[in-house]
C-alpha positions, 0 to 999 in steps of 0.5 A: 483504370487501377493506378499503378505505383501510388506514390505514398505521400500523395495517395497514404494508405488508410490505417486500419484498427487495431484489435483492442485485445491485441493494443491491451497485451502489447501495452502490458508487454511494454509495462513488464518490460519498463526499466523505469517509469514514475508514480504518483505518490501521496505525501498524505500517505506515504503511500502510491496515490489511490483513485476510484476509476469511473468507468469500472470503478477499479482502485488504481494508481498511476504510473507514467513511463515519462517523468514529464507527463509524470510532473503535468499530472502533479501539476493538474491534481494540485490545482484540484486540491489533490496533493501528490508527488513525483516517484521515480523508479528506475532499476538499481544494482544491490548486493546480497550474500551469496549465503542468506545464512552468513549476511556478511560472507561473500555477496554476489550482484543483483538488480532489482527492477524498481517498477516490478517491485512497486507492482508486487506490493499493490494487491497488499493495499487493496489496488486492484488496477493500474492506469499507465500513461506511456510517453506520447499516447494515451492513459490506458487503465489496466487490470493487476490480473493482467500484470501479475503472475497468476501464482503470486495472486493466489498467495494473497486468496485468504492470506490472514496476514495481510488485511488489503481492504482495510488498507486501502480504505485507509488510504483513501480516507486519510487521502481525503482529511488531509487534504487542504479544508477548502477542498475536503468534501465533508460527506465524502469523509464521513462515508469513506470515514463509516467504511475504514471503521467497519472494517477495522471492527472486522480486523486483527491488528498486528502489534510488536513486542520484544521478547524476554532476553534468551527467548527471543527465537522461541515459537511460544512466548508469554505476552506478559513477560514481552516488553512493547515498543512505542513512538516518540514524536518530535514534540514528546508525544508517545504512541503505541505502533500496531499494524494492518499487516505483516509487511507494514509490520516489516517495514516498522521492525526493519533493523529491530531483529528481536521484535515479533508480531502478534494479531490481536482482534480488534475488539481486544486492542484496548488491553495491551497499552503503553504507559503515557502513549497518547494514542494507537498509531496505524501503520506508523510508516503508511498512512499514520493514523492516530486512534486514542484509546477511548475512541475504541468502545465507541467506534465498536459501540456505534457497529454494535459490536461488544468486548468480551473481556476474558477471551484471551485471541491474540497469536504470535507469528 
């Protein structure tokens, strides 16, 4: 005989699954909506932290909508070895000129969505996934395809500016040899440090240089006519700053309105020089890594790779 009127606490209804498709567009919906969340950030880097997801093998970050959960997995990693840090983003008021041709006319207010921001830059270093933590559920890693507009991916297809597999192979090697030496895994590096090379030896770099006075806006410039930065650390040593791409490049040239890029081969690196520069810094503002000038010859001997000294392939962006 059927019971009628169940009282729900005593009889509670079975839940039924959820259709996993259905779960995974709902916990995309929700990304796309954050108005703040954390990251996990490698001081190491200065960059997002990068793992190796083990499922799909998929290049991921972290990204936690609650700062606590945020901090627990700091904690976690730090007892690994792994060292990293709390980022938040959060969604900020700017203003900008309501002409971009008059920077100090009449400005209008905009906000600008921190967690968006983070996501657009990922497909620049290679990060091809995210593994999102919401607040009292469980990790779930998902797809950048699914998070990004499909027209913004299509400008990174075959886009010479930007060079993400050697990014992000820098990334995880740096991550790797800086970590304390009781936890570094010696064949680890040297396989990550074997992959970051034979990518460079297939890299054009971007370099800074400062046009002759009056021709800085000029689309043709003769290099040897062009002075070049260098950086100076605390304790005097001078390093000549190149680039993997052009927005590691835009974040060096922030506030330096005459500096151009030029992308020189790799192989072709060694003939543009600063005077009593220790060595060549990468990315200078990403992961920072230092390669002396002697270094080159070997690195592109060891991948049978040779110089051709009288061509002549550097462009001018």
């Amino acid at each position: 005989m059927p019971i009628e009127n169940k009282n729900p606490d005593v009889y509670p209804e079975e839940k039924k699954e959820e259709n996993p498709k259905v779960t995974g567009e709902k916990t995309v919906a929700e990304v796309h909506n954050l108005k703040e969340a954390c990251i996990l950030y490698s001081p190491l880097t200065n960059m997002p932290f990068v793992e190796c997801e083990e499922e799909n093998f998929n290049d991921q970050i972290r990204l936690y909508q609650k700062k606590e959960e945020a901090e627990t997995a700091e904690k976690e990693l730090g007892e690994k070895g792994i060292r990293v840090v709390v980022r938040e983003l959060k969604t900020v008021e700017v203003q900008v000129p309501v002409k971009p041709d008059q920077p100090d006319g009449e400005k209008r207010r905009l906000y600008l969505n921190q967690v968006r921001q983070q996501l657009s830059w990922l497909p620049f270093i290679g990060v091809n996934a995210v593994r999102y933590k919401p607040a009292g559920r469980d990790e779930q890693s998902l797809e950048l395809a699914e998070l990004l507009p499909e027209e913004f991916r299509k400008k990174m297809d075959g886009n010479t500016m930007y060079q993400p597999t050697l990014q992000l192979t820098g990334l995880y090697l740096m991550q790797e040899a800086r970590r304390k030496k009781e936890y570094v895994d010696m064949k680890n590096l040297q396989a990550l440090d074997e992959e970051f090379s034979s990518n460079l030896i297939k890299s054009r770099l971007f370099l800074a240089v400062l046009p002759p006075e009056g021709q800085e806006k000029e689309q043709k410039i003769d290099l040897k006519q062009c002075r070049l930065p260098y950086l100076k650390h605390q304790n005097g040593d001078v390093f000549f700053p190149v680039f993997t791409d052009l927005w590691e490049f835009q974040k060096y040239s922030q506030g330096k309105k005459n500096l151009r890029p030029i992308q020189v081969p790799f192989q072709e690196i060694s003939k543009f020089w600063v005077k009593d520069a220790k060595a060549y810094m990468i990315n200078p503002l990403g992961f920072s890594l230092p390669i002396t000038r002697e270094m080159i010859p070997r690195i592109l001997e060891r991948f049978g790779v040779s110089v051709n000294p009288d061509s002549n392939t550097s462009d001018a962006v």
